[in-house]
Every structure is written in C-alpha cells, then in structure tokens.
N, C-alpha and C positions, 0 to 999 in steps of 0.2 A: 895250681892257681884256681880259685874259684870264679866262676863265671857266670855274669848274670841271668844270661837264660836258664840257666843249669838250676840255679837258685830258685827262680819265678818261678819254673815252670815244677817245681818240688815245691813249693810255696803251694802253687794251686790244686796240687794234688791233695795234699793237705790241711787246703781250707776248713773241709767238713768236720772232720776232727778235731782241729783247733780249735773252731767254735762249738763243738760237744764239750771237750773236755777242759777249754782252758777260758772260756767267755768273751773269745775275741771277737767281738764285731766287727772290723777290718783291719787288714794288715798289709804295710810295703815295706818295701826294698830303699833303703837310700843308701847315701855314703860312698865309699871306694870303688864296692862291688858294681854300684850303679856306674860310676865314673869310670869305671875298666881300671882302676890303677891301684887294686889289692895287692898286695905282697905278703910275705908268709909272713905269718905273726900278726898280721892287721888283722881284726874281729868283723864282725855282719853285723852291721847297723840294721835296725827293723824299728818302724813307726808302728805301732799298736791303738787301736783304738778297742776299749773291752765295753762290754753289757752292764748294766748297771747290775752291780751287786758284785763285780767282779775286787776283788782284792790283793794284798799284796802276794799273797798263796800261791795267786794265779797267773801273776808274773813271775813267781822265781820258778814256778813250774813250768811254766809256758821256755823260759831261760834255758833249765835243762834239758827238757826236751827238747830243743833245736840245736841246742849244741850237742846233742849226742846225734840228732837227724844230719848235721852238717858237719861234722868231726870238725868244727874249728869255734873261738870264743864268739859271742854273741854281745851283741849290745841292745838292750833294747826299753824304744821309750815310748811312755804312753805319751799319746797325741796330745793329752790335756795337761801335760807335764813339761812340753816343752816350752822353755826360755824364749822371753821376745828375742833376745839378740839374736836366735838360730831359727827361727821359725821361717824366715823368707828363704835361707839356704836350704833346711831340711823340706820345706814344703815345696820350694821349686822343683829338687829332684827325686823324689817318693814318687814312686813306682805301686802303684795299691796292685792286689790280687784279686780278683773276683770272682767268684763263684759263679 
C-alpha cells in the first residue's frame, strides 16, 4: 500500500529535480493516496503546475519518471487543465510540496 507521507515526503526530495529537469513550478498530492484509501491498481493522482514554456514533452516525461520513482501508474494533471466540475474536490484536497 502506498502511503502518503511516504509519497510527500519523496515528492520533496525531489522537488529540485523536477523543476531542473521537467519545468515544474509546483506539485501536489490529491486523490486516494491523500484520502488513505488507495488499493493496488488505483494510480497517484498529482496536480502540476509547469513554467512557462513547459510542454507536452514535459509531462509525459515528468509521467515516466514518477512512475518509475513510485513503481506504481500515475495520473497527472496540470493545474490549468483542470475541469470546473472537479476543481472544488481536486483543490480542496491537494497537498502542494515545497521547497
């Protein structure tokens, strides 16, 4: 089972990096992981906010990369991407990382 400090707290190790290599200006944790009620086969929800200039390169690479850092599937959505209808549920519980 994965578990959310486990996740943050690899998240913030990781911040520097991500933002060298993949143009993330900030990153959280929503979804299951945050809720405690992941089960095997449910994926890592991650809110993304990128740098300008960032593209879609830099999300499927940012994708792979975490799902190989996390050995499990990833989901992941830019901040400016998200649908009204989800924006009050994914924004209430997003957990950001901070350098």
């Amino acid at each position: 089972m994965i578990k959310r400090d486990i996740v943050l707290g690899r998240l913030d190790e990781l911040l520097p990096e991500l933002k060298r290599n993949y143009k993330v200006k900030e990153i959280g944790l929503f979804g299951s992981v945050v809720r405690n009620d992941y089960k095997t086969g449910s994926d890592i929800d991650f809110l993304v906010e990128f740098e300008k200039g960032a593209d879609l390169f830099d999300l499927a690479a940012l994708g792979i990369f975490l799902e190989d850092e996390f050995e499990s599937k990833v989901d992941i959505i830019s901040k400016r991407a998200v649908r009204d209808e989800l924006k009050q549920k994914i924004f209430s519980e997003v957990i950001y990382v901070h350098a």
